[in-house]
N, C-alpha and C positions, 0 to 999 in steps of 0.2 A: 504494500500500500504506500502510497507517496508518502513523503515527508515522517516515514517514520522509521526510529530505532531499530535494527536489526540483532536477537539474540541468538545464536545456533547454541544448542545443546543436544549431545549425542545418545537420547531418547525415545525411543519410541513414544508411541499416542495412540489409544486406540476407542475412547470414550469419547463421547461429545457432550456439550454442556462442564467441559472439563476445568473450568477457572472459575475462580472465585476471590476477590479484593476484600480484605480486612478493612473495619474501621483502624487498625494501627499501621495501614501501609504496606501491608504484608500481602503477595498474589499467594494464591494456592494452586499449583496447577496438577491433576491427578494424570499420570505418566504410567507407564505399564512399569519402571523402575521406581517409580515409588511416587510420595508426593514432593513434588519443586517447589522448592520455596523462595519468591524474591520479594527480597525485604529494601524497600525505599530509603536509603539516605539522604538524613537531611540537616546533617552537617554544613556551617556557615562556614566552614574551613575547606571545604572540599574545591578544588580547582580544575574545572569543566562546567563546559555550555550543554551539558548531557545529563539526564538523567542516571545514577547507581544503584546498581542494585545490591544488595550481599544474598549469596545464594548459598540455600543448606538444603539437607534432602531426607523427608523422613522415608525410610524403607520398608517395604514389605513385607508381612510375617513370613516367614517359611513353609511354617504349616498349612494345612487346608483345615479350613474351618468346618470339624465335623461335629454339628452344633446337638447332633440326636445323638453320637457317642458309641453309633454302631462300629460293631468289628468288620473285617473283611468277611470275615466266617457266614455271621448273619445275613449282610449283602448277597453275596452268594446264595445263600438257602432263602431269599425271596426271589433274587433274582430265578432259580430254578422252580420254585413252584409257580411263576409266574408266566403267561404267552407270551408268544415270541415276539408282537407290537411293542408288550412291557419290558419284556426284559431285555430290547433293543432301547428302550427308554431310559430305564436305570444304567445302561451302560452310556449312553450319549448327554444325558440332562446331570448338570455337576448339582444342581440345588438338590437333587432326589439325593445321588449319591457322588460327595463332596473329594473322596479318597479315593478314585482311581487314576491309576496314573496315567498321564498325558506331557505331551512336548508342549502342549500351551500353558504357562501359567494362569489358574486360575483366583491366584493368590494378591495378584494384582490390583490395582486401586480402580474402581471406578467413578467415582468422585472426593470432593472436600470441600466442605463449608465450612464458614467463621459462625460462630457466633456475635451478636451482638458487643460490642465493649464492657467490659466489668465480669464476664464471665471467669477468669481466672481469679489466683490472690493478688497478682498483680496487677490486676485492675486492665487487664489488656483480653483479648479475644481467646475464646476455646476453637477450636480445631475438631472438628467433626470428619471422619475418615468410613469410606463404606469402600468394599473390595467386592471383584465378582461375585465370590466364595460367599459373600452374605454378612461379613463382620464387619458389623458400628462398633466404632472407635471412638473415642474423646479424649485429647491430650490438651495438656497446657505447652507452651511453647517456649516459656523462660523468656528472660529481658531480649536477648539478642536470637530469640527462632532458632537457636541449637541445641538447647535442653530441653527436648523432648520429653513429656513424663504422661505415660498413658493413666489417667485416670481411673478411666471404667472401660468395661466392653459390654455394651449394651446390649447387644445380640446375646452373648450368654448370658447377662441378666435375664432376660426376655424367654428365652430356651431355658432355666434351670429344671422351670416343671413338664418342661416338654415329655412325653412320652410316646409309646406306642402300644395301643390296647392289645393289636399281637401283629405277627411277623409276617404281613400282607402287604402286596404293590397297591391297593387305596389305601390303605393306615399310613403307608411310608410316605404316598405323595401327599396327600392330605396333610401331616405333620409338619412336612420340611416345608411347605411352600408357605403353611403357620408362620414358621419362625423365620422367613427367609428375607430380611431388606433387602429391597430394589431402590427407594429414592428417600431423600429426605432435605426439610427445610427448616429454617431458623426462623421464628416468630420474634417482632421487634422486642424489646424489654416488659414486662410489664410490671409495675411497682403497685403494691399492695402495701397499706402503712410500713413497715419495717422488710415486709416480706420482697425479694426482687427473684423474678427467674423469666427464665426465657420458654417458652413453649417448640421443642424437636417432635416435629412430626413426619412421621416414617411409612410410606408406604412399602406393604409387605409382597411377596408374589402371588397369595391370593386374592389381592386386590383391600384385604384390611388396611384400614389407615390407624396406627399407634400412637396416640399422644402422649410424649414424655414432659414431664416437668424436670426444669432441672434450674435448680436454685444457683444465685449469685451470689459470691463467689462461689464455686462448685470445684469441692477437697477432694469430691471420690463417689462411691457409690452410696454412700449416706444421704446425697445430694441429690440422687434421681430417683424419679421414680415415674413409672406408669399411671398417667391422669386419664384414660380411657380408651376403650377399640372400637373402632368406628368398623361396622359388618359394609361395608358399599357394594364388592364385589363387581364391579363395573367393566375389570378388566384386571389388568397389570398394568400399577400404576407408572406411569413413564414422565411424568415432569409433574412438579411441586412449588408453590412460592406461598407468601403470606403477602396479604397488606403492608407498605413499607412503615402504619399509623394504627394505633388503637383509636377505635371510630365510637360515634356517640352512642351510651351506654354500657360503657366500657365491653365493648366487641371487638373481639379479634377473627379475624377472614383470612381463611388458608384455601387456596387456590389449586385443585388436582385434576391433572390429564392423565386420561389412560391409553392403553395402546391401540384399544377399541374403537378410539375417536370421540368417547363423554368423555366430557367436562366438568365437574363438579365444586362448585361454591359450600364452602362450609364455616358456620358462624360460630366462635365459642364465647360464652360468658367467662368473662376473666374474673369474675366473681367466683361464679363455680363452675368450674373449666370441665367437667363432665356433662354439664348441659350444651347439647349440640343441636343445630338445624342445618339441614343440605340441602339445596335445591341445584336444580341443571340448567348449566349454564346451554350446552350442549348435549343433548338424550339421545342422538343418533349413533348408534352404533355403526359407522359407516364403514372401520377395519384401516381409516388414515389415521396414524399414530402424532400423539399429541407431542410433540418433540419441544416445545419451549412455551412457558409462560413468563406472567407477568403482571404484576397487583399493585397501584398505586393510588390514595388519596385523593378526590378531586378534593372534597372537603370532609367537616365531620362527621357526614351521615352516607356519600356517595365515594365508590371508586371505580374507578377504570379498567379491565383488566384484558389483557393480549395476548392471545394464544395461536399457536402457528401448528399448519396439516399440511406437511407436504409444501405446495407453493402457495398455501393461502395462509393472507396474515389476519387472523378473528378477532374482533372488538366486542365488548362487554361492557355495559354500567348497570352497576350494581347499585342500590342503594337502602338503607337499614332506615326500620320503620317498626319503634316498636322492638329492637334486637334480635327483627328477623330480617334475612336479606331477601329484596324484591329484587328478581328482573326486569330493569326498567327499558334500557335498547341493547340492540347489536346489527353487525354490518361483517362484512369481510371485504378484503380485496387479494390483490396474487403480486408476490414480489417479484421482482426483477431479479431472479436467478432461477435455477435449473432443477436444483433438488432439497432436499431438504433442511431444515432449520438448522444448525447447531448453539446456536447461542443466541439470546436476545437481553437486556441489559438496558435499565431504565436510572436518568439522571438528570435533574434539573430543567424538565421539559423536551428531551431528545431520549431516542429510542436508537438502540443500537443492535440489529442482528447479522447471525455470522450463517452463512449458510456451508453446508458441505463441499458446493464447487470454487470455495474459494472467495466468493462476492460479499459483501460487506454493505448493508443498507442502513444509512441514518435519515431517522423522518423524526418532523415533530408531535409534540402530543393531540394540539387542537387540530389537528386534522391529516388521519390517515387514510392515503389515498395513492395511487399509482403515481398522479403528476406531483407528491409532494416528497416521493422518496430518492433518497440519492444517493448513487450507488457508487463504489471503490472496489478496486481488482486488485488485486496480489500486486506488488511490483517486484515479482521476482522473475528470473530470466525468460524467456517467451519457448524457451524447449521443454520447461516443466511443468507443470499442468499441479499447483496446491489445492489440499481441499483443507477448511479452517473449522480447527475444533472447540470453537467457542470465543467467545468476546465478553467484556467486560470492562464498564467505568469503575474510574477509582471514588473512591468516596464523595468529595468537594467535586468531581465532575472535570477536573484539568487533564487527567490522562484516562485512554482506555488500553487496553491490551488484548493482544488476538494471538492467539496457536494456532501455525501451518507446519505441515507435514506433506510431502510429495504424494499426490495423491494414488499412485500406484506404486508395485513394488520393483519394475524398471526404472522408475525415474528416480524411485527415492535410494537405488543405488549409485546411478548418476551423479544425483548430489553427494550423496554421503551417508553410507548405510545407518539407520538408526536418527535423520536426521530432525529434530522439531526445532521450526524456528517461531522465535518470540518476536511479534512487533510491540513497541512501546508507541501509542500515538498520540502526540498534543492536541492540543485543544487552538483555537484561533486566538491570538492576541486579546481582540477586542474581551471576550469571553472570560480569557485570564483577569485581565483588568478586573472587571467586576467583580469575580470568583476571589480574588484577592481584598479587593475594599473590604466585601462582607464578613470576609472569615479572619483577615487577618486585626481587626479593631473589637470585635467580638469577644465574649467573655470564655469561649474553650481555650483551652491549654494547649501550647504550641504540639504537647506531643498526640493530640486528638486531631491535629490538620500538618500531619507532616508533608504530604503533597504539597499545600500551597506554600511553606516554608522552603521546599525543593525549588519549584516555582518562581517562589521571589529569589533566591539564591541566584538563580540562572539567570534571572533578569539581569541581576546587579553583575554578576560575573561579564556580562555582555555589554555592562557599560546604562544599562537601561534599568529607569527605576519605577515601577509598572503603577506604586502608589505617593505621588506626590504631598501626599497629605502627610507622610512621612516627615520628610522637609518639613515641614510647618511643625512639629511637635518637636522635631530634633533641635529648632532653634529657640524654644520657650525654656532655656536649662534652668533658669530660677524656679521654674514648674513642675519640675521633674518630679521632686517629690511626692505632689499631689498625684501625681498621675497613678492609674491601674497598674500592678506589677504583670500583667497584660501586655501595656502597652510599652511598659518598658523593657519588656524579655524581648520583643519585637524590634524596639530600637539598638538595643544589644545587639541581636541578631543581626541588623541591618550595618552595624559598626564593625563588625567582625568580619561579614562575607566582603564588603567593599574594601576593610583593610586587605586583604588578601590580592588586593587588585593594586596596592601604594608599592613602589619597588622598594625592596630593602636592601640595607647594604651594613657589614660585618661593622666598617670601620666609622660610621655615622647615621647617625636617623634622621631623614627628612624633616621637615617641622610639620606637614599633614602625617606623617606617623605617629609623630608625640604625640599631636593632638587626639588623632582616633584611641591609643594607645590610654589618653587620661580620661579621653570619656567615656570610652569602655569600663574604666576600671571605677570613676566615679555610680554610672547605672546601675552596677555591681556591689556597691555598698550601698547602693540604696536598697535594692533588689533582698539585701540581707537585713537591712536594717529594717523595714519595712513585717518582711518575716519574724524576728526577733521578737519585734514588740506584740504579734498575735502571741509567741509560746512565753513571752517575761509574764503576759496576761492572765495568757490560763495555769502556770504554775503557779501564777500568787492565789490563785483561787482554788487550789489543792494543795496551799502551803501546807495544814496541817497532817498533810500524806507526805512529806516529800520526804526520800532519803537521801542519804549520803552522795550516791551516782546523781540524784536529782541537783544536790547542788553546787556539786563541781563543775557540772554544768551550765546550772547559771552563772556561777565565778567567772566561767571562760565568753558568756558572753556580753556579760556585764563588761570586761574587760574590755574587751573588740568595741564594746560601745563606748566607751568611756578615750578612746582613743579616737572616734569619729565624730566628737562635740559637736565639729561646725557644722552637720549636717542634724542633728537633733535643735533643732529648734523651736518645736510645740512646747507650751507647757504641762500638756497632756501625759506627751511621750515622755517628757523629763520627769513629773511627777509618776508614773510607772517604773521606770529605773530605778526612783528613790523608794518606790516600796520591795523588792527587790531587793537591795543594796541593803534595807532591815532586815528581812531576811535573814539577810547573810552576813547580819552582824559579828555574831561570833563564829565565824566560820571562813576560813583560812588554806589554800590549798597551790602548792604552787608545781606547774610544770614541769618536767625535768627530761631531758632528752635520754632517749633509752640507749645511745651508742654510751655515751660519756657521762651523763647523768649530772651537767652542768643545768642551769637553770635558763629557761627559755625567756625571752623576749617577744613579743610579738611587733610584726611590722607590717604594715600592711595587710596582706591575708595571707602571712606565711609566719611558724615559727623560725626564728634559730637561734643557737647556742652562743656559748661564747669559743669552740672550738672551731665552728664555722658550719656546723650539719645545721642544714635547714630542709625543713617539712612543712605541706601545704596545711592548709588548714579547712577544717570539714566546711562544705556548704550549709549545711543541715545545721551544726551544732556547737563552730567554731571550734571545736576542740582540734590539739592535732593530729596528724593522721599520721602515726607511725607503727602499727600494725592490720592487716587485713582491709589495704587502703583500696576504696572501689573507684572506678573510675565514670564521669561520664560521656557516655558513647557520642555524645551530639558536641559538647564543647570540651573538655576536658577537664572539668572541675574537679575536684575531689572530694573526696567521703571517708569516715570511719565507718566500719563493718557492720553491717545491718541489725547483728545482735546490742549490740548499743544506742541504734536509733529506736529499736522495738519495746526496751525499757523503758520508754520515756513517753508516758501517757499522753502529758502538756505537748508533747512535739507538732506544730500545727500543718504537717507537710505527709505523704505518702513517702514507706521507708526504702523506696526505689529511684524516689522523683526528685532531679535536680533542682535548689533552687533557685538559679540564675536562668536556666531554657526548659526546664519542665522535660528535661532526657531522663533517659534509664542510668541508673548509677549500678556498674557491673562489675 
């Protein structure tokens, strides 16, 4: 496709609907070697007009998931009491019998979803994994997407009471295709006073649909569990979504294609999420397979929803009356390609689908129709013929991403055996601009819009500064303080990536160095100072809990403050200090460097000694950092070890989260 990024990885691909974008920037892409993972940097330091990715790979089990726990033995003694239709069936169908052996892997991944943000303890997305073989997975991903840690396996959840009343080809097919996933989708957050969890619904191979709950943060299997089984039977479910919005009445709308060709609308009370209604969106069983949906808000009581057959793209509005859903219209029209859907992908008013031969259609919301859709080709060499297995926007809508593979198995040796290529593709200027006003002035957290921090990186890396309005707040410095620590991670931000563009030189510093270089480091004390005064807050309001660690603590940041006067100038913040400072009246504690065990100084935001070791000093907690020092991944801060942020109740910050850019401290 023009104008975009080119990734080769030596992969096969054999799933379509195969990508899926994290709210933390993170692609999922499900690979017949496992699932791909690239992870978006968004580094101010980074030096490129390009997009980075960091790539890690979760792998495949080995095993075959043999969820009924039969032997070969017993296999055998159905497969021989059974005709020869059946016992050509048990030998060819892997969900009947999962352990025979074959040159294809069926161990292999066929999808990966994110869950919503907050699903892990780190406050970052879970990772949903389903394989041929029929095993749902759910792992947390760790700060950097390489500590993998599989939580649960929901399939053997699911299967623990599975049984077989006796040793029959209908008892066996009957059972497996029970407990057998085929698709599954993530329902948006739903917050219930204290309670938060997300709704995983799972279509099985006999066409049941599974509602899992699974609570935020989600430790393990204590956390899930089964909110109901919906009997549909419609088919084999083949494509899944939710509403991207909890609609009036607090309803949630999960959206299910089968391979039969219905369509099925289903509404649950997030009140009491075992109360359901279904109605058909589609009741034709015509035998064209529902290969891509799509669910999104018009407002609080109506949504829109797009589902694709073959070359026809189907429109739906849905709308809740009463917490039940009406059908209120529908239309189709036929895209501008050849064969069927692989991906389709909804974001800020544009629609994005990826078809099998390769062609790529974006149309808008208010109105789809033949003359509104616009089509894109592979732009890779004209002797290869790619077919694209899936598409997907990133979150905030700046990039999307598409999987190609040589669409047969002559050309894809041609290229290069095993070949998938990744396109990375922008968005149009104009578009950016916006995308950036809105999100980057906004009260999320730099690490909840890493895209558009990429975004503005690249702008300013190019000499281009996409939000002028920037400029006008970098020059109010008497204002600084007031401002949102918001908006000042963002000017940070903004000081940093542009320094990276000032020349440097060993033997003297420019005088726009020095300058970027003090007002980097002034936002930076405020950034802390600003922090400081919520945790001096809430420890004087737990004074009579506080220990010993609690007030060494405050010692050291009392100190750091007491060294940055000229910028305390409320009398507010100063009267908090001196309740504080009572405190800590009788109580005395001085630093000592662990090499030499001279006495530290502080200077700025580093300790050092009077031998000459010097050590940073925590973002978090001012103390210094001279064992089990973390680092953060986006600017370079530093930290003490997370078991000593975790002791400290008063601490007003997440014990991961940097706090000058709101990065992972790893």
């Amino acid at each position: 496709m023009a104008g975009g990024d080119k990734i080769l990885f030596p992969h096969e691909i054999s799933s379509y609907n195969a990508l899926d974008w994290s709210e933390d920037g993170t692609v999922a892409i499900a690979t017949d070697n496992g699932v791909l993972l690239l992870t978006l940097q968004w580094s101010p330091t980074l030096v490129d007009s390009k997009p980075i990715f960091h790539q890690s790979m979760l792998t495949y089990p080995d095993e075959a998931n043999n969820m009924l726990g039969l032997t070969v033995l017993q296999y055998e003694t159905i497969q021989n009491d059974s005709t020869t239709s059946q016992s050509q069936e048990i030998a060819l169908d892997r969900t009947i019998c999962p352990i025979v052996k074959s040159t294809t892997k069926f161990t292999t991944f066929k999808c990966a979803k994110w869950s919503p943000r907050g699903g892990d303890i780190e406050g970052k997305c879970l990772l949903s994994t389903l394989t041929l073989d029929h095993r749902l997975s759910l792992y947390s991903t760790g700060k950097i997407n390489t500590d993998f840690k599989l939580l649960v396996e929901l399939s053997s959840v699911y299967s623990d009471k599975a049984k077989l009343e006796n040793l029959t080809f209908n008892c066996l097919k009957t059972e497996a295709y029970r407990i057998s996933a085929v698709e599954m989708s993530w329902s948006p957050v739903i917050a219930l006073k204290d309670n938060k969890f997300s709704i995983l619904s799972v279509g099985m191979s006999n066409g049941d649909i599974v509602l899992w709950k699974i609570k935020f943060p989600c430790n393990g299997r204590e956390d899930c569990s089964v909110i109901t089984v919906l009997k549909i039977s419609s088919g084999i479910p083949s494509a899944m979504t939710w509403c991207n919005k909890i609609l009036t009445g607090n309803v949630a709308c999960c959206i299910v294609g089968f391979d039969s060709g219905i369509i099925k609308a289903i509404s649950i009370n997030v009140n009491m999420p075992n109360k359901t209604t279904t109605i058909n969106l589609c009741e034709q069983s015509d035998g064209m397979k529902v290969t891509t949906v799509s669910a999104k808000s018009i407002d609080a009581d109506k949504i829109t929803i797009l589902a694709t057959k073959e070359i026809f793209i189907l429109s739906y509005e849905v709308e809740v009356i009463y917490k039940i859903l009406r059908l209120f219209s529908s239309s189709h029209t036929t895209g501008d390609y050849n064969y069927f859907a692989s991906g389709l992908s909804y974001n800020n008013g544009k629609y994005l689908l990826s078809s099998c031969d390769g062609t790529i259609l974006k149309f808008s919301e208010d109105k789809i129709s033949q003359s509104s859709l616009v089509t894109y080709k592979h732009a890779g060499d004209l002797e290869t013929t790619w077919s694209c297995y899936g598409i997907v926007w990133s979150t905030c809508g700046l990039f999307s991403i598409a999987a190609f593979k040589p669409a047969n198995i002559c050309e894809d040796r041609q290229v290069r055996p095993g070949t998938l290529e990744v396109q990375i593709l922008p968005v149009d200027v104009d578009s950016q601009k916006e995308t950036l006003k809105n999100y980057l002035l906004n009260e999320q957290s730099l690490n909840e819009i890493p895209e558009c921090m990429e975004v503005f990186r690249e702008n300013l890396w190019e000499g281009n500064n996409p939000l002028q309005v920037i400029n006008d707040l970098f020059s109010q410095e008497g204002k600084w303080f007031d401002f949102s620590s918001k908006v000042l991670r963002v000017l940070r931000y903004f000081l940093l990536a542009v320094q990276m563009r000032i020349p440097h030189s060993e033997k003297e510093k420019n005088e726009e160095l020095v300058l970027s270089e003090r007002n980097i480091s002034k936002i930076s004390d405020i950034l802390l100072c600003k922090h400081l005064i919520i945790c001096l807050n809430k420890a004087f309001n737990l004074k009579s809990k506080l220990q010993n660690n609690d007030l060494i603590v405050l010692q050291s940041m009392i100190n750091w403050m007491d060294s940055k006067h000229e910028l305390i100038k409320s009398t507010l913040l100063l009267h908090t200090i001196s309740k504080i400072k009572a405190v800590l009246k009788n109580f005395n504690h001085t630093f000592e460097c662990c090499i030499c065990d001279n006495k530290f100084s502080l200077e700025g935001r580093v300790y050092k000694c009077e031998d000459g070791h010097i050590f940073g000093m925590c973002c978090q907690t001012t103390l210094p950092c001279q064992y089990n020092v973390r680092t953060c991944s986006t600017c370079s801060s530093v930290a003490t070890s997370k078991d000593e942020i975790t002791s400290l109740p008063w601490l007003d910050i997440k014990p991961s989260q940097c706090t000058f850019c709101d990065g992972f401290l790893v």
